[in-house]
Each structure stands twice: as structure tokens, then as C-alpha cells.
C-alpha atoms as a printed R data frame, in Angstrom:
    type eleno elety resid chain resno      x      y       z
1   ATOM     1    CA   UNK     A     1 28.414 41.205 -29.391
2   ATOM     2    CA   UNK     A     2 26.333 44.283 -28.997
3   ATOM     3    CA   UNK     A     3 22.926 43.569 -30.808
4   ATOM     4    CA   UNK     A     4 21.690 47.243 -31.213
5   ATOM     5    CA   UNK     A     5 17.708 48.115 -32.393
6   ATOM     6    CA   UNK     A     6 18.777 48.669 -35.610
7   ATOM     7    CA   UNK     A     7 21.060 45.634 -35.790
8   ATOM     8    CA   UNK     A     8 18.609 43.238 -34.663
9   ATOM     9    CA   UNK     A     9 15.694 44.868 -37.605
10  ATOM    10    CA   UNK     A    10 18.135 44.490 -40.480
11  ATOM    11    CA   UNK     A    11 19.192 40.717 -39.398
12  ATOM    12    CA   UNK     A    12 15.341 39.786 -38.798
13  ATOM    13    CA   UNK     A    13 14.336 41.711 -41.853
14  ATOM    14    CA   UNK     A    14 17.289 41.116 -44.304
15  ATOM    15    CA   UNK     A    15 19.685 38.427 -43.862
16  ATOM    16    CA   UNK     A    16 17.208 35.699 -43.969
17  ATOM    17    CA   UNK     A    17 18.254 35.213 -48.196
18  ATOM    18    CA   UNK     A    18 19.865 31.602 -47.944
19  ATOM    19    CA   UNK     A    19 16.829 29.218 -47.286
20  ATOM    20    CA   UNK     A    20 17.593 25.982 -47.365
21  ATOM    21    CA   UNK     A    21 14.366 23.209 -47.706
22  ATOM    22    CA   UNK     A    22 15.943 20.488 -45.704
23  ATOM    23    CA   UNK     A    23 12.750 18.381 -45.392
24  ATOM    24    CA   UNK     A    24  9.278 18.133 -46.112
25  ATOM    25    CA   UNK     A    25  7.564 20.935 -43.324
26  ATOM    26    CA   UNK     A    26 11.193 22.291 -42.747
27  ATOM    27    CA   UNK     A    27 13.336 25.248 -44.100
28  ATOM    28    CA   UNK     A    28 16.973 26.670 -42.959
29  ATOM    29    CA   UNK     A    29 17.818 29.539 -43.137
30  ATOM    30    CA   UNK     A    30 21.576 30.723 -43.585
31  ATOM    31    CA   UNK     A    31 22.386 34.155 -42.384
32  ATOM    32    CA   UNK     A    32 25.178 36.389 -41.213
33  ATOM    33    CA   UNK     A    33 27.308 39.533 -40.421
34  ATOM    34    CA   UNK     A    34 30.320 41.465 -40.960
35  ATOM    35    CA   UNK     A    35 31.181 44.318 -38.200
36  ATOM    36    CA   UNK     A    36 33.903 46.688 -38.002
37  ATOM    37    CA   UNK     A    37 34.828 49.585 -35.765
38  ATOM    38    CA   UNK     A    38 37.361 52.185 -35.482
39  ATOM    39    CA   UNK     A    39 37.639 53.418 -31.407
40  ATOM    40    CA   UNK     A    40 38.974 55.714 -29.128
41  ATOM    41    CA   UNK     A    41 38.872 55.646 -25.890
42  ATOM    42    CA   UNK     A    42 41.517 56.380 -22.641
43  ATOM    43    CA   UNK     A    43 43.437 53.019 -23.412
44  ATOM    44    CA   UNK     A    44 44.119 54.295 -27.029
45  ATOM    45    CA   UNK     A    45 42.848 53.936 -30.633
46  ATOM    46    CA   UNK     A    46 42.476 50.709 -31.999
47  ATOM    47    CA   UNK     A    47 40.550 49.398 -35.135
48  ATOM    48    CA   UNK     A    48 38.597 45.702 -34.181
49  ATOM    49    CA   UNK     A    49 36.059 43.280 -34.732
50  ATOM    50    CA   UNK     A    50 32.369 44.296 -33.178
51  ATOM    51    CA   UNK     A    51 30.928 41.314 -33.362
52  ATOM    52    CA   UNK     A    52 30.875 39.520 -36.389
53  ATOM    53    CA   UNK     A    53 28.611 36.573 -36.686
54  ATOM    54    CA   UNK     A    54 27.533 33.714 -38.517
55  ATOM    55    CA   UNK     A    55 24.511 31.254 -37.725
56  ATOM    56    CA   UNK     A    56 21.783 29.108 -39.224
57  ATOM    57    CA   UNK     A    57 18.204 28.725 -38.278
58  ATOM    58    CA   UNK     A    58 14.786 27.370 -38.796
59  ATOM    59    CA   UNK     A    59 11.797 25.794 -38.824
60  ATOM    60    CA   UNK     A    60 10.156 22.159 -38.486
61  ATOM    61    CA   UNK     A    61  5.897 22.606 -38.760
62  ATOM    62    CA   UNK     A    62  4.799 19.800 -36.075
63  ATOM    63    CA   UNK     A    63  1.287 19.833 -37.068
64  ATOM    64    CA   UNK     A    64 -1.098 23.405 -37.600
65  ATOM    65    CA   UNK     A    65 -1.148 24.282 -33.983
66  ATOM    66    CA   UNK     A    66  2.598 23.835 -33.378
67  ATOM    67    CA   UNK     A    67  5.880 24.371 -34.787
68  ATOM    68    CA   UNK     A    68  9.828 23.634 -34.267
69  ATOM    69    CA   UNK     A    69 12.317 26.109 -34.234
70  ATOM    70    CA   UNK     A    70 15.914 26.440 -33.575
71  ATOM    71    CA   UNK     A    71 19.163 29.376 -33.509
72  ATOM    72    CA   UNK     A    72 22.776 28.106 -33.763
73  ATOM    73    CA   UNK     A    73 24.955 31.030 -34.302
74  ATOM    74    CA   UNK     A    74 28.867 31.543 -34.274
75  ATOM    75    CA   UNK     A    75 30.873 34.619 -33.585
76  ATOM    76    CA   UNK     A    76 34.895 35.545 -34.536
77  ATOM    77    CA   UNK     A    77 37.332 38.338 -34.515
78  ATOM    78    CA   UNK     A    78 37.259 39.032 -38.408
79  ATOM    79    CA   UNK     A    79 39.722 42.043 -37.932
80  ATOM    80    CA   UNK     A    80 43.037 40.962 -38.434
81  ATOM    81    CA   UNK     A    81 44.274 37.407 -39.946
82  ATOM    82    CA   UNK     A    82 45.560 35.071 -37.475
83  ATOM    83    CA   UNK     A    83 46.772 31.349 -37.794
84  ATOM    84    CA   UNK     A    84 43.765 29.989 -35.037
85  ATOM    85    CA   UNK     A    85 40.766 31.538 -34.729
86  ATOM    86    CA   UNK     A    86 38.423 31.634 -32.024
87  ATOM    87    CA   UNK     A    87 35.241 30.738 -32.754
88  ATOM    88    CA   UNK     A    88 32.513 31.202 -29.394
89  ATOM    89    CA   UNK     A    89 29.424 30.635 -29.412
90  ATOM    90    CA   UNK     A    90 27.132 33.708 -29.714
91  ATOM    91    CA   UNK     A    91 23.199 31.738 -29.151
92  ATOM    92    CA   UNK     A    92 22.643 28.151 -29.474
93  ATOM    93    CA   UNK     A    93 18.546 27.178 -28.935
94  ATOM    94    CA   UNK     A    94 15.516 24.880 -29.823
95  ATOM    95    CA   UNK     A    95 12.264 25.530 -28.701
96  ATOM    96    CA   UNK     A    96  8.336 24.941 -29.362
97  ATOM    97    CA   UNK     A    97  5.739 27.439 -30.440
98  ATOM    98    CA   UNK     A    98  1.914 27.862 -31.167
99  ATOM    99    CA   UNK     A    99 -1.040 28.945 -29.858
100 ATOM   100    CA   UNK     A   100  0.050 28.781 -25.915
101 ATOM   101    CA   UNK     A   101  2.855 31.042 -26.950
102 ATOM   102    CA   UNK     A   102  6.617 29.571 -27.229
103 ATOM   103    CA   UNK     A   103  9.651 27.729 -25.241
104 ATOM   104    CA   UNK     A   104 12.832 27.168 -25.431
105 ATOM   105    CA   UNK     A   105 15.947 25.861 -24.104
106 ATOM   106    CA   UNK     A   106 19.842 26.809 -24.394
107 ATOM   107    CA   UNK     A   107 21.816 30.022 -24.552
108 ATOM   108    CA   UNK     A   108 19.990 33.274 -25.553
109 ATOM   109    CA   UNK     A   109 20.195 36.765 -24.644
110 ATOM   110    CA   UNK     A   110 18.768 37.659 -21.013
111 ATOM   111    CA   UNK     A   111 14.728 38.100 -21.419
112 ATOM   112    CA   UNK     A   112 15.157 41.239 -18.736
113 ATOM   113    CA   UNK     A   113 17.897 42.127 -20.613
114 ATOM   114    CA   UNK     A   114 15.632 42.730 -23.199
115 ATOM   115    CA   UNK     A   115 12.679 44.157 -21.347
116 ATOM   116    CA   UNK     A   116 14.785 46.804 -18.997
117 ATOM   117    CA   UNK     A   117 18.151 47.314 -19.914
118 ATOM   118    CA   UNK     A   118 18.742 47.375 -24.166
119 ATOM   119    CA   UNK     A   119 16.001 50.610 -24.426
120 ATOM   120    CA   UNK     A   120 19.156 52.625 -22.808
121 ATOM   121    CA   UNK     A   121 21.881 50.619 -23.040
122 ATOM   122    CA   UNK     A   122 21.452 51.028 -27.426
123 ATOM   123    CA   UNK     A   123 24.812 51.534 -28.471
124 ATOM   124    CA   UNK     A   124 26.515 49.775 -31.820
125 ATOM   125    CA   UNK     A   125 29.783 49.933 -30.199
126 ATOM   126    CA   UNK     A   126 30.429 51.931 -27.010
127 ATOM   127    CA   UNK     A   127 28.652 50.537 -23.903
128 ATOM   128    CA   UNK     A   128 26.867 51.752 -20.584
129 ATOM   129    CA   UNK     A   129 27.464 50.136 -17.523
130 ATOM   130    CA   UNK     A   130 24.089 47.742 -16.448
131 ATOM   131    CA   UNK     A   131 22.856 46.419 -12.681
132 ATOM   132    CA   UNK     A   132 23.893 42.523 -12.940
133 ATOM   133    CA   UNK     A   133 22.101 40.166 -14.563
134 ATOM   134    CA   UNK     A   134 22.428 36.460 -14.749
135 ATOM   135    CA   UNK     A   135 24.593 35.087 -17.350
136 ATOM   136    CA   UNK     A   136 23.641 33.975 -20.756
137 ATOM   137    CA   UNK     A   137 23.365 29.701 -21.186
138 ATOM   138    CA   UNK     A   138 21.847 26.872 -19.460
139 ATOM   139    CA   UNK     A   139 18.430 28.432 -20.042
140 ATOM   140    CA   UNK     A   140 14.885 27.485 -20.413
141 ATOM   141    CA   UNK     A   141 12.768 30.263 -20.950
142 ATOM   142    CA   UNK     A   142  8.734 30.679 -21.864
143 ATOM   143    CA   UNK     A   143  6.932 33.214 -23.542
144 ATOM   144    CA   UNK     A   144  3.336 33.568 -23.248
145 ATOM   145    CA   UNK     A   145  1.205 35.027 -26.244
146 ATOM   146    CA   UNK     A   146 -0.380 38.815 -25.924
147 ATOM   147    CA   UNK     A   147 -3.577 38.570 -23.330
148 ATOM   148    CA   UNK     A   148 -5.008 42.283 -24.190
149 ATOM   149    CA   UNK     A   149 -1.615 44.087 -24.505
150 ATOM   150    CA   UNK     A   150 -0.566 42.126 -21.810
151 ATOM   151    CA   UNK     A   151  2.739 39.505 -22.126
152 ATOM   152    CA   UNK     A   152  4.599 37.269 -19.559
153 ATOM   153    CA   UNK     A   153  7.673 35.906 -19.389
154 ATOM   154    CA   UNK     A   154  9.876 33.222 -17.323
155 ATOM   155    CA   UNK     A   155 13.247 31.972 -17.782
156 ATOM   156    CA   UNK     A   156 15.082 29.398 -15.339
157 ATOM   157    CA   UNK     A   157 18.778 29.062 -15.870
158 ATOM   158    CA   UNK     A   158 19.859 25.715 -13.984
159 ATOM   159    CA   UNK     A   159 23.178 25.085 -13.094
160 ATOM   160    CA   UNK     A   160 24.880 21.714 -11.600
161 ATOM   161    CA   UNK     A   161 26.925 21.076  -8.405
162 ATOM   162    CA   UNK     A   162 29.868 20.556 -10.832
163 ATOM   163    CA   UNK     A   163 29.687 24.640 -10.740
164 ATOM   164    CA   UNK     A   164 31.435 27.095  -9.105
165 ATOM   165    CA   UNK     A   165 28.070 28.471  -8.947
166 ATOM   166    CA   UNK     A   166 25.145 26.101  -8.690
167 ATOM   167    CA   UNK     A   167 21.468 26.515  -8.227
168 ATOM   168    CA   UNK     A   168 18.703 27.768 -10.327
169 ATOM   169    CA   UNK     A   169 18.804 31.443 -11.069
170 ATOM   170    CA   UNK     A   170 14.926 32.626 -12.008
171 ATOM   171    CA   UNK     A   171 14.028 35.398 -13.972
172 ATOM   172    CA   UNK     A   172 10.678 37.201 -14.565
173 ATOM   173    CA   UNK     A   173  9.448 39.756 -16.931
174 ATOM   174    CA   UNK     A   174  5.620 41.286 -17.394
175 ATOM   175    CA   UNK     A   175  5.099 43.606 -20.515
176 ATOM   176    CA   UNK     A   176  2.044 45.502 -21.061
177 ATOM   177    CA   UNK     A   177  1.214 47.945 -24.341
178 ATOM   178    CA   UNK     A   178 -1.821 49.937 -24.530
179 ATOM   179    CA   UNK     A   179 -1.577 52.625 -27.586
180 ATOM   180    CA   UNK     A   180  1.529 54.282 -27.669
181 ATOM   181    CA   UNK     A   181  3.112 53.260 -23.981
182 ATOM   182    CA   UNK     A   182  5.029 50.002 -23.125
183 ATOM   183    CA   UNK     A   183  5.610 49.546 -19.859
184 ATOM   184    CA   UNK     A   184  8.183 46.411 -18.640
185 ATOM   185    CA   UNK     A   185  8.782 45.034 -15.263
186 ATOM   186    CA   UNK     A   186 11.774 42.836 -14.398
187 ATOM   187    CA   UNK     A   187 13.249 40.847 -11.762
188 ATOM   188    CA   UNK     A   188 16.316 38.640 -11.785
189 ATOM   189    CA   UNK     A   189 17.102 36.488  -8.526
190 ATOM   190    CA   UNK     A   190 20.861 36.242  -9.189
191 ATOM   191    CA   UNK     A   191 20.749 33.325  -7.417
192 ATOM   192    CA   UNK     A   192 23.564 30.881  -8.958
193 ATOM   193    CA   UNK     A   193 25.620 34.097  -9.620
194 ATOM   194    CA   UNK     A   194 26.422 35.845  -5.944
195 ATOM   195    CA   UNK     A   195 27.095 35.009  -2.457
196 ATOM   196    CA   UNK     A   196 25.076 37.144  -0.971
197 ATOM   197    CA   UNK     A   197 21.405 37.284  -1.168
198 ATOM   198    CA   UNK     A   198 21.453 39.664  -4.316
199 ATOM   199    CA   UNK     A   199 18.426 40.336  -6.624
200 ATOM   200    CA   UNK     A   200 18.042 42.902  -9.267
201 ATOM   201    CA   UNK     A   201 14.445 44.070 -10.241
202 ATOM   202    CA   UNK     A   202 13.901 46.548 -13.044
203 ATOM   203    CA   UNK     A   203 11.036 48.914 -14.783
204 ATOM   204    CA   UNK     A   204 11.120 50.097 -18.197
205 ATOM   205    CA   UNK     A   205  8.608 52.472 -19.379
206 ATOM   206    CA   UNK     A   206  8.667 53.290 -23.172
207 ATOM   207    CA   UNK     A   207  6.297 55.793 -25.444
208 ATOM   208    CA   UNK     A   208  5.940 56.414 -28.956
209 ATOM   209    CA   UNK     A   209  5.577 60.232 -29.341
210 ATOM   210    CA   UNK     A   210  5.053 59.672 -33.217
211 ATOM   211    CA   UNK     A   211  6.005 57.107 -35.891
212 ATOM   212    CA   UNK     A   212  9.592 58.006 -35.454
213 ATOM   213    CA   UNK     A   213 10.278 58.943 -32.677
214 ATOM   214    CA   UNK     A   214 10.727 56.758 -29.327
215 ATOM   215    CA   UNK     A   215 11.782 57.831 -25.664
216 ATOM   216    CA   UNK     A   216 12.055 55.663 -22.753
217 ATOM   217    CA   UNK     A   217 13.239 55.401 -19.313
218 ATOM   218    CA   UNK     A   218 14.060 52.968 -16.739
219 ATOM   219    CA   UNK     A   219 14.854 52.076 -12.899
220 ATOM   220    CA   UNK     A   220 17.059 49.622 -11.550
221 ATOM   221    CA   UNK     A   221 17.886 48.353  -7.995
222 ATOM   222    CA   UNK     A   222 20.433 45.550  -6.867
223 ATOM   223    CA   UNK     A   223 20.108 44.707  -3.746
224 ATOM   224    CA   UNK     A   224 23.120 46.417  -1.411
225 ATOM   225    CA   UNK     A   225 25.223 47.346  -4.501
226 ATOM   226    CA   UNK     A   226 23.217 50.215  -6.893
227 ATOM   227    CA   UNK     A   227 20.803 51.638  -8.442
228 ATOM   228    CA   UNK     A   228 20.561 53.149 -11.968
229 ATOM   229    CA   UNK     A   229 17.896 55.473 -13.762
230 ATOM   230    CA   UNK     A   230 18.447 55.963 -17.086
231 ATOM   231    CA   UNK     A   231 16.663 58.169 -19.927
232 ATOM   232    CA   UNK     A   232 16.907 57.451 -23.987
233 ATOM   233    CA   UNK     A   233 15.745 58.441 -26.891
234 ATOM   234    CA   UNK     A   234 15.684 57.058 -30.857
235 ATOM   235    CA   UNK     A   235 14.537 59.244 -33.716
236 ATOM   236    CA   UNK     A   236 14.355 57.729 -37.547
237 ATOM   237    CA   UNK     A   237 15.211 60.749 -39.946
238 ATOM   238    CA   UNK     A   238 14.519 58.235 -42.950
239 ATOM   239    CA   UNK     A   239 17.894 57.152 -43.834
240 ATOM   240    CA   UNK     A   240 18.866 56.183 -40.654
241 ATOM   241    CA   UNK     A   241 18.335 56.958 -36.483
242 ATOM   242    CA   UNK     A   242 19.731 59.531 -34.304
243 ATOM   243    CA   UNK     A   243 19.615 58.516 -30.605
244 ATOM   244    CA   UNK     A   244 20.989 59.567 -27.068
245 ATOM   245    CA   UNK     A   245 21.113 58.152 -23.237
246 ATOM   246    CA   UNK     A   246 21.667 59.184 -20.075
247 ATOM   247    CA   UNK     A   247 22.062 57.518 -17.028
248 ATOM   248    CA   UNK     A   248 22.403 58.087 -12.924
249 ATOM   249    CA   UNK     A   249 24.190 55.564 -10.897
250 ATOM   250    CA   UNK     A   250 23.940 55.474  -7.190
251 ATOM   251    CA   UNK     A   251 26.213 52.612  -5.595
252 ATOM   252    CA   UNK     A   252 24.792 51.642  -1.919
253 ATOM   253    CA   UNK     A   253 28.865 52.816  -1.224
254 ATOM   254    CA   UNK     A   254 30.159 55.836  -2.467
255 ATOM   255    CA   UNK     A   255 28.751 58.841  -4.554
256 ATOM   256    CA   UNK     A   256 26.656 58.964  -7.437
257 ATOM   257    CA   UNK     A   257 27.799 59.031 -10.882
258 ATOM   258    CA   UNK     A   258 26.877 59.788 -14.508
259 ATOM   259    CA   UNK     A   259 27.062 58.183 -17.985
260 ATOM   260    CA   UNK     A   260 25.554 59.979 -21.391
261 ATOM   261    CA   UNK     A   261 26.165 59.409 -24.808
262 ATOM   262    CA   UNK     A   262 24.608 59.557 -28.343
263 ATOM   263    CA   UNK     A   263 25.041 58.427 -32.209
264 ATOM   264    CA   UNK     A   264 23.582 58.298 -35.747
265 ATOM   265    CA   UNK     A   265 23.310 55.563 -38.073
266 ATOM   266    CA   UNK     A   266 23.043 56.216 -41.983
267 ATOM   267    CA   UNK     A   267 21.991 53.191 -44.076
268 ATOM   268    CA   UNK     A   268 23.794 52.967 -47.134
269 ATOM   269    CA   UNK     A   269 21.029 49.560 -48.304
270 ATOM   270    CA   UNK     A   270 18.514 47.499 -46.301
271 ATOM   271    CA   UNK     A   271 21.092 45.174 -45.276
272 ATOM   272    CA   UNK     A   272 24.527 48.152 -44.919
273 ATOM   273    CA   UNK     A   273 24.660 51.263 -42.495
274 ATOM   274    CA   UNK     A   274 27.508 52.869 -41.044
275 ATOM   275    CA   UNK     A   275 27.713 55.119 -38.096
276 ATOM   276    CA   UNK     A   276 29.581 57.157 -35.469
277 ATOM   277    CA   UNK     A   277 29.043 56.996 -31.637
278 ATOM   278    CA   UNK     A   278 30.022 59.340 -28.706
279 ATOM   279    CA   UNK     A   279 30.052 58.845 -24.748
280 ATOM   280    CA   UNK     A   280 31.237 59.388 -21.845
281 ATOM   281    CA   UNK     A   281 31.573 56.881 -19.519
282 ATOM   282    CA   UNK     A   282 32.951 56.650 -15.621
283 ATOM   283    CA   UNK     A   283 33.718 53.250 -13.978
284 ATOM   284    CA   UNK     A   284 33.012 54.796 -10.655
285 ATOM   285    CA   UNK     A   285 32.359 58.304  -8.710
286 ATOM   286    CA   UNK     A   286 36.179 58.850  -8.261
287 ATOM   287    CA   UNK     A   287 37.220 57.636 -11.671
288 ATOM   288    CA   UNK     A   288 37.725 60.687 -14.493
289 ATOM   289    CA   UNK     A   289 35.334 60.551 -16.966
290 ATOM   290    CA   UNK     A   290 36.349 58.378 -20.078
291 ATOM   291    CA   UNK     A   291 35.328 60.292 -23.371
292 ATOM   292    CA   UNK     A   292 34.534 57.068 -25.604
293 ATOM   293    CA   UNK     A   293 34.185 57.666 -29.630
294 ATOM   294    CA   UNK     A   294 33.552 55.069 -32.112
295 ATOM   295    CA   UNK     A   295 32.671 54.705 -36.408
296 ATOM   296    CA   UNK     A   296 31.799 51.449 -37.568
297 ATOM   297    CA   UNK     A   297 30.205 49.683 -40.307
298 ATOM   298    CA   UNK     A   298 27.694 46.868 -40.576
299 ATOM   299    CA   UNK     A   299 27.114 44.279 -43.485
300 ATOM   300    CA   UNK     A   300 24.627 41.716 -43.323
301 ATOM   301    CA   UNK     A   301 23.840 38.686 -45.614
């Protein structure tokens, strides 16, 4: 499921309207989303599912210095009617908070992820190609509060020996905000997903250049396969953003290559936008160039 900027602000802001007081301290909260698309791309046109969810979560206060929390959230095709539906899960997590910041433990979306790669990578639909990151599940992950702009973050993902894969893959993240400028620096040690001895590490530099407008640009490197730099920008117009990226990627093996694209969302009510994407996209530096187009919609409740 892509989880764009805008997607994730309507969901946080919006779709929290079915609270639920399950005990005395606690409240659920019932929330969801409805996603179509209509693509084209070399493989043809086709109209699908983007990534429909549906999920609870909540609260439990522990005392005043600490509170409960928890995410369990579904996704399924919603595009066409079949007999058996798959149902996967999307993020599934419970975790402690207060003053020393917050934990928790499951399957959530990759912290660098978030730091390095979304800032470029901010389509509703179409999709860039990334430096590899360890997968999503199996997680424990802390996040420290702000000391002076400055934020830390750890995640541990530990797998068994009943794993193709085993071992602990670690992954580290240091944000720090002074006025305007964000700057984000991520590493990933890959370790329970490769053979080799593969790391990624990633900076993310992001500044405000007013209210509504947003430009950022990162660096990648994975050890003996590529590296990526990668330029964005997001502008709010009022009823919706306008946004483009661009990014360079070098393989360690063959020549560089290039991937651009931009879009515009136009939000029809706080919780209902629609909007059209455009890219171009190359799976490698002897592949053509795949010109990628996509118009969606987006309910949430």
C-alpha cells in the first residue's frame, strides 16, 4: 500500500470518527479507506485496488507518565468481486509511550523508510525504485523524544533459525530540525536479508521555503550494488498539492540511469481527494523508459 504525505494527514487527521470507550482509561478507535486507480503503463491499462484498508486502534492510559497503544490494520483488493478474498496484513503493533519517548513491537513501516526514502519516493500510485531496505515485521523499534531539535531512532528486526534468513537486522535513524531545515541520517545493516555483507546508509535533507512549499533531497549507497540521489518537491495550492521527483541511479555494474515524475491532488472534503500522476520509470540503464500514468481516488472514514 503506498501511504503518500497526503494520505497519511487525512487518515491521522480524519478517519479517527468511530471511538469506541472499551474500558475505563481506554478508547478504540475504528478507521478506514477506500482506494481506487485507473493505470497505464507498458504492460497495459488496467483499473485496481491501491490499497484499501481497514484497521482499529488505541489507547490504554497506564498511569500520567505512561500510556498503551496499539495498530491492527487489514488490507484487500476492493476492485472487483471475487468468491475469497485476501485479506494481508498491512501493520499489526503494541507499544509504550511517555516521557522517555515510545516503543514498540510488531510489523510497521521501515523507520529509514520514513526518514530517507518517502520525501522522494511520494507517489499515490506510481512508484520509484528505492536502495533495499529490510523488510517490514518482526520488529521492535524505539523512538526517543525531541532533545533540542534533535531525535533518535532504533529498530531491531529479529528473525529465528526457522528462517531462510535469520539474524537480527539493525536499523538506525538520527533527525535533527532547526527552523526551516530537517536533516535525516539512515543506516540499515541488511543483515538477515543478503548474503553478502550488504548495508544501505542514507541522508535526507529537507527545507521549508515557505508555509507551502517543501523541497528535499537525498543520498543513498548500498554497499556493491547502487547508489541513488534523488530531488523532490511538494507545493499546497489550497485545495490540494502539486509535487515532482527526480532521481539518479548509479548501479556499482552498468550505467547510470534516471527516474522523474510528478502529480496533483485536489481534495474534494477533509477526508476525499482525487488525483492524477505521471512518470517515467526505467528498471535498468538498458531498459526503455516506461512512461507510467495513473488517476485515482481516495475515501477515508
Amino acid at each position: 500500500m503506498k501511504k503518500s504525505i497526503i494520505a497519511i494527514a487525512v487518515s491521522s487527521a480524519a478517519f479517527a470518527a468511530v471511538s469506541v470507550h472499551a474500558a475505563e482509561g481506554s478508547t478504540v478507535d475504528v478507521y478506514g479507506n477506500i482506494q481506487y486507480a485507473y493505470t497505464d503503463n507498458d504492460n497495459g491499462s488496467d483499473f485496481e485496488d491501491n490499497g484499501s484498508t481497514f484497521g482499529f486502534k488505541g489507547e490504554t492510559t497506564i498511569n500520567e507518565d505512561l500510556t498503551a497503544f496499539f495498530k491492527y490494520e487489514l488490507e484487500a483488493d476492493a476492485d472487483e468481486k471475487k468468491k475469497d478474498v485476501t485479506v494481508n496484513l498491512d501493520q499489526a503493533f503494541v507499544g509504550l509511550k511517555g516521557n522517555f519517548g515510545k516503543v514498540q513491537v510488531g510489523s510497521f513501516d521501515s523507520i529509514y523508510n520514513n526518514a530517507i526514502q518517502d520525501s522522494v519516493d511520494q507517489f499515490e500510485n506510481l512508484e520509484f525504485n528505492s536502495n533495499t531496505t529490510t523488510t517490514e515485521g518482526d520488529t521492535i523499534a524505539y523512538f526517543s523524544p525531541s532533545f533540542g531539535g534533535l531525535e533518535l531512532q532504533a529498530s531491531a528486526q529479529v528473525k529465528g533459525t526457522d528462517n531462510t534468513n535469520d539474524g537480527t537486522a539493525v536499523t538506525l535513524v538520527g533527525k535533527y530540525s532547526v527552523d526551516a531545515l530537517t536533516v535525516a541520517l539512515g543506516y540499515d545493516s541488511l543483515e538477515n536479508d543478503q548474503a553478502d555483507d550488504e548495508n544501505t546508509i542514507g541522508l535526507n535533507v529537507g527545507y521549508q521555503v515557505m508555509p507551502a512549499l517543501n523541497v528535499s533531497a537525498k543520498f543513498e549507497t548500498t554497499k556493491d550494488v547502487e547508489d541513488t540521489m534523488g530531488l523532490a518537491a511538494r507545493y499546497g495550492y489550497g485545495a490540494g498539492d502539486v509535487y515532482a521527483s527526480a532521481q539518479v541511479i548509479s548501479p556499482d555494474s552498468g550505467d547510470d540511469y534516471n527516474e522523474f515524475g510528478a502529480g496533483v491532488t485536489y481534495s474534494l472534503a477533509s477526508n476525499v481527494y482525487v488525483y492524477g500522476e505521471v512518470a517515467s520509470i526505467e528498471a535498468s540503464s538498458t531498459a526503455d523508459a516506461d512512461t507510467q500514468t495513473a488517476v485515482g481516488v481516495y475515501y477515508g472514514f
